[in-house]
DOLO-142387 format. One record per residue: x, y, z of N, C-alpha, C, O in turn; residue in one letter; residue number from 1. Coordinates in Angstrom, 3 decimals. Example, Ala and Ser with C-alpha at 12.3 -4.5 7.8 and 13.67 -1.06 7.14 Angstrom:
n.c1:n.c2:n.c3:ca.c1:ca.c2:ca.c3:c.c1:c.c2:c.c3:o.c1:o.c2:o.c3:torse:selum
13.190:-5.690:7.800:12.300:-4.500:7.800:13.200:-3.300:7.800:14.236:-3.319:8.465:A:1;
12.850:-2.250:7.080:13.670:-1.060:7.140:12.900:0.030:7.870:13.409:1.138:8.039:S:2;
//
This chain:
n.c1:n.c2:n.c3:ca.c1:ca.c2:ca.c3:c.c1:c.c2:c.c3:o.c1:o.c2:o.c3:torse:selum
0.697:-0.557:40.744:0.346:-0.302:39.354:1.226:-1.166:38.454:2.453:-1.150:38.351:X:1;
0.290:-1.955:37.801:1.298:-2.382:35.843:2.560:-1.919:35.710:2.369:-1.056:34.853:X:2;
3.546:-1.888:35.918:4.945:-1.705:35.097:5.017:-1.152:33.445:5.681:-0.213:33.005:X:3;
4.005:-2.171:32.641:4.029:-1.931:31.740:2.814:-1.323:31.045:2.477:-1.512:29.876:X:4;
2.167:-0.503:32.034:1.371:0.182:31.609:1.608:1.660:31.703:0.865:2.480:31.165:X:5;
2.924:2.043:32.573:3.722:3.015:33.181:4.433:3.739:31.932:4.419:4.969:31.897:X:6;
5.091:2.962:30.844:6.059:3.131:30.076:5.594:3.336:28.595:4.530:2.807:28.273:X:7;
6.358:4.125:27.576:5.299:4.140:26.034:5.664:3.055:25.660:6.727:2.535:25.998:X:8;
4.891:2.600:24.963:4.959:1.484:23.332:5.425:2.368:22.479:5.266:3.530:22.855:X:9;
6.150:2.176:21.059:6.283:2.350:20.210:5.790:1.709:19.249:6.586:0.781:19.107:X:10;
4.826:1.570:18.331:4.551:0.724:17.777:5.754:0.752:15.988:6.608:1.545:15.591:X:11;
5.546:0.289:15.780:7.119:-0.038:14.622:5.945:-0.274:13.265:5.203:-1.255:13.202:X:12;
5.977:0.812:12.270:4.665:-0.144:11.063:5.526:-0.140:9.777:6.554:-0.796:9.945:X:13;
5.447:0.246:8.901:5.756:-0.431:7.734:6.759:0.867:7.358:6.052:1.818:7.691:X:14;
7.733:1.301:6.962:8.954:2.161:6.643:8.607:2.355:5.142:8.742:1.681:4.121:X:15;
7.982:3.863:5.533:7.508:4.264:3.915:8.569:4.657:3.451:8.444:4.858:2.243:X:16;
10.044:4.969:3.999:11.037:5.793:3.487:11.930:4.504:2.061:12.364:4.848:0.962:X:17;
11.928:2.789:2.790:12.305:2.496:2.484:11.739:1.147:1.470:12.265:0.155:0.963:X:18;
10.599:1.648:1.504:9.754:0.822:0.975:9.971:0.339:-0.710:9.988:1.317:-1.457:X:19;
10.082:-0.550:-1.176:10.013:-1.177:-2.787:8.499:-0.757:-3.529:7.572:-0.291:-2.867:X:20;
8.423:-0.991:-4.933:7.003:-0.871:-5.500:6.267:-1.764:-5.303:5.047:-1.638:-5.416:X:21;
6.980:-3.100:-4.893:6.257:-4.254:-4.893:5.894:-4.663:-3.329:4.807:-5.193:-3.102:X:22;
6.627:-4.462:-2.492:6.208:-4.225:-1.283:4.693:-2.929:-0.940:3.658:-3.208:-0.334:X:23;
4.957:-1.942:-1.387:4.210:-1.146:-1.524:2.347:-1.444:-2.522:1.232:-0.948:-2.363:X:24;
2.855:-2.373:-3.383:1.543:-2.919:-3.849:1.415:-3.884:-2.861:0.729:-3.528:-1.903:X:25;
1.868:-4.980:-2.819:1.274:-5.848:-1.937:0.364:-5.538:-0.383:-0.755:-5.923:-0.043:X:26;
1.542:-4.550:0.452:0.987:-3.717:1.467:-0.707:-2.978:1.496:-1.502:-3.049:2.432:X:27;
-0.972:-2.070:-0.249:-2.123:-1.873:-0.389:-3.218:-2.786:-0.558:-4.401:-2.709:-0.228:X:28;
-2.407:-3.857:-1.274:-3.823:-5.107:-1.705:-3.943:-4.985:-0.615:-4.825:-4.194:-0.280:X:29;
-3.139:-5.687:0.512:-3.937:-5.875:1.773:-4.785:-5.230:2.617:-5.810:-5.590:3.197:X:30;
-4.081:-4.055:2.576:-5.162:-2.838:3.134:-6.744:-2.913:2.744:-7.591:-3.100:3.618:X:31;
-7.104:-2.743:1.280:-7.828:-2.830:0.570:-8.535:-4.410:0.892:-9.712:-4.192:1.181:X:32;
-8.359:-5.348:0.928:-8.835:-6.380:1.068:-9.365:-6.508:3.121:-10.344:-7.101:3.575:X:33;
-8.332:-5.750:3.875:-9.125:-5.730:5.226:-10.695:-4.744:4.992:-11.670:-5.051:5.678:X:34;
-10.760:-3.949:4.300:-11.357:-2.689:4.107:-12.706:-3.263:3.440:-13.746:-2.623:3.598:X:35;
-12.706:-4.401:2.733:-13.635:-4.826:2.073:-13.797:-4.544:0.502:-14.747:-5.033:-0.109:X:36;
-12.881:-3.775:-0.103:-12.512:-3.500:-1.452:-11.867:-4.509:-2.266:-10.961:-5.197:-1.795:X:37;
-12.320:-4.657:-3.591:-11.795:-5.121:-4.656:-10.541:-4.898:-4.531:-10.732:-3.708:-4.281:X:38;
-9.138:-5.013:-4.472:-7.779:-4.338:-4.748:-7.392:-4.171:-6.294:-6.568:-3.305:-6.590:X:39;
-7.952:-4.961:-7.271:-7.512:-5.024:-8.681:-8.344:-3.945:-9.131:-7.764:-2.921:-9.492:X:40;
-9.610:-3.985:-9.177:-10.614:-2.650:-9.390:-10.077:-1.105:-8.600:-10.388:-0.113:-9.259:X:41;
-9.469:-0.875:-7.546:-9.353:-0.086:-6.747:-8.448:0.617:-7.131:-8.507:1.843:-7.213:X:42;
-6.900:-0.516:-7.592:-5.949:0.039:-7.926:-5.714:0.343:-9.687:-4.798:1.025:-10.147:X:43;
-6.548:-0.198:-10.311:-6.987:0.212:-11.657:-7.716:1.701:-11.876:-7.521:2.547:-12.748:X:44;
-8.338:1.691:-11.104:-8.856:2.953:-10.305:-7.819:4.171:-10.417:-7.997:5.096:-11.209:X:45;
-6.963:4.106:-9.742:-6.291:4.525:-9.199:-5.181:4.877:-10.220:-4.971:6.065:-10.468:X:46;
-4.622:4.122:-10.688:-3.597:4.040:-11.708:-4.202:5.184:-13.078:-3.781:6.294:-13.402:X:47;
-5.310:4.368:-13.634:-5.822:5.123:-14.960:-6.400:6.831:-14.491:-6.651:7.642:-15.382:X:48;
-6.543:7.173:-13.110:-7.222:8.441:-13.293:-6.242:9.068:-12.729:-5.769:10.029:-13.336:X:49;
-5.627:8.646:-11.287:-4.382:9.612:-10.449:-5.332:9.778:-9.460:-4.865:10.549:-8.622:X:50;
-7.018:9.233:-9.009:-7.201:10.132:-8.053:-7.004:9.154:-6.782:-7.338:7.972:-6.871:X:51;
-6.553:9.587:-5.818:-5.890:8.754:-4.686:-7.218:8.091:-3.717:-7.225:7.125:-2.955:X:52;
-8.255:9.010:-4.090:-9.662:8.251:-3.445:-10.085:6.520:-3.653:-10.856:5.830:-2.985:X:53;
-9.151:6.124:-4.985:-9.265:5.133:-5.168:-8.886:3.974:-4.240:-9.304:2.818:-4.295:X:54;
-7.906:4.574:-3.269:-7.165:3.531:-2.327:-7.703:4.037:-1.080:-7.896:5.250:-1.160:X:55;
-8.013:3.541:0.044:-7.830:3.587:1.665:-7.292:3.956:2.031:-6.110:3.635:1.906:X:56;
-7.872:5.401:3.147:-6.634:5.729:3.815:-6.341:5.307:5.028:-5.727:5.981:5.856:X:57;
-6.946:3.680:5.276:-6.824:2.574:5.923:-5.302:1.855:6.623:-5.099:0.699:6.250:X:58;
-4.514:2.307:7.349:-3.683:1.963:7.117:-2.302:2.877:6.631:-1.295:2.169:6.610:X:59;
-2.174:3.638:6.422:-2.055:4.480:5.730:-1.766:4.455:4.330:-1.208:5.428:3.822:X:60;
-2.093:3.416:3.619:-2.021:2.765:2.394:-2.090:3.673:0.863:-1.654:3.387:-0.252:X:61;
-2.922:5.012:1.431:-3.093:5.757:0.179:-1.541:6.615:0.479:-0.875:6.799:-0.540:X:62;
-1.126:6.979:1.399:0.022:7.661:1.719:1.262:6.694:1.123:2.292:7.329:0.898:X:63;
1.308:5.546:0.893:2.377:4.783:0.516:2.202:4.805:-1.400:3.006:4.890:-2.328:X:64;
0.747:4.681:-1.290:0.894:4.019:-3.103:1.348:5.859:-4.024:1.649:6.060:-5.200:X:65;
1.273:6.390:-3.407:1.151:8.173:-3.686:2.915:8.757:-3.434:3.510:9.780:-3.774:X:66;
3.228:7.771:-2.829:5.029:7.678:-2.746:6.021:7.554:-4.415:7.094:7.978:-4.842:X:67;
4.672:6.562:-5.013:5.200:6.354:-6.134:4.754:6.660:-7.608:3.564:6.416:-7.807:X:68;
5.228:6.986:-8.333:4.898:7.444:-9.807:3.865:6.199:-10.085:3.942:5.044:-9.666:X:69;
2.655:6.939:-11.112:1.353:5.673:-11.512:2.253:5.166:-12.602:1.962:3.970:-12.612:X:70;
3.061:5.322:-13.418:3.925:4.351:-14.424:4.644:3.892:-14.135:5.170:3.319:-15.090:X:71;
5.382:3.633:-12.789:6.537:2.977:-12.030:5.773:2.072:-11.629:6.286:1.007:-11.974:X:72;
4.405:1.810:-10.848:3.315:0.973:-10.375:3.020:0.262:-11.337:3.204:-0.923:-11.059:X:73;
2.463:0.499:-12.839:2.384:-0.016:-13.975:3.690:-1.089:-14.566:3.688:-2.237:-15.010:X:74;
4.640:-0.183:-14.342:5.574:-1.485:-14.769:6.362:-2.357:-13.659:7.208:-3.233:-13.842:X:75;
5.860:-1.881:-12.523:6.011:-3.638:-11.452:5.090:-4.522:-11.692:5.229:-5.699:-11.360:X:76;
3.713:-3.924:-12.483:2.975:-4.917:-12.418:2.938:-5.477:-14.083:2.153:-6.401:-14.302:X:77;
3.637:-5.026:-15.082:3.933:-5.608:-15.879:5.142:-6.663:-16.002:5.101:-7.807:-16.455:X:78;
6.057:-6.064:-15.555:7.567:-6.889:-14.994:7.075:-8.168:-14.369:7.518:-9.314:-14.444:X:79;
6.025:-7.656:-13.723:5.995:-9.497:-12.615:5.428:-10.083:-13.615:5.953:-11.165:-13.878:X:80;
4.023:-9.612:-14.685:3.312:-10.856:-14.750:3.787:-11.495:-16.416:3.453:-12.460:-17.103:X:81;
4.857:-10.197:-16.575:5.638:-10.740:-18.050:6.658:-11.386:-17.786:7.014:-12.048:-18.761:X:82;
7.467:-11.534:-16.685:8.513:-12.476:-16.222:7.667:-13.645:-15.716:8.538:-14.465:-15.424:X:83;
6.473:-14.217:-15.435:5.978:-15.339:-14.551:6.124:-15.993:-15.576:6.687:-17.068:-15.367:X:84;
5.831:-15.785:-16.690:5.784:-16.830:-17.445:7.120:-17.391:-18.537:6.976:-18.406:-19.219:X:85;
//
């Protein structure tokens, strides 16, 4: 028999404990974009009402963006696109 079919995997995924806001958005775009969703519509969605249906629970992506306050999300995404320029 396999050796390594004998023994567990652990698989290692993304550390919701220690996760950033901006890590945490980016993580969902992606989710959302494997999923076949808009991510800007989704998470606009999401932001203006609170309801978490807006995101995938793909991933566990709605469990991460729900980690964080919808006005803490709002101002990473103001911070980035008022500092780009």
């Amino acid at each position: 028999m396999n050796k390594d079919l004998e023994s567990t995997m652990k698989f290692e995924g993304i550390s919701e404990d220690k996760i950033s806001v901006s890590d945490a958005l980016n993580y969902v775009n992606e989710a959302l974009l494997e999923k076949g969703y808009n991510p800007i519509n989704q998470i606009i969605g999401y932001i203006l009402s609170g309801d978490s249906s807006y995101v995938t629970s793909y991933k566990n992506a709605r469990s991460i963006i729900k980690k964080f306050e919808r006005d803490e999300l709002l101002e990473e995404i103001l911070t980035y696109y008022l500092n780009r320029k």
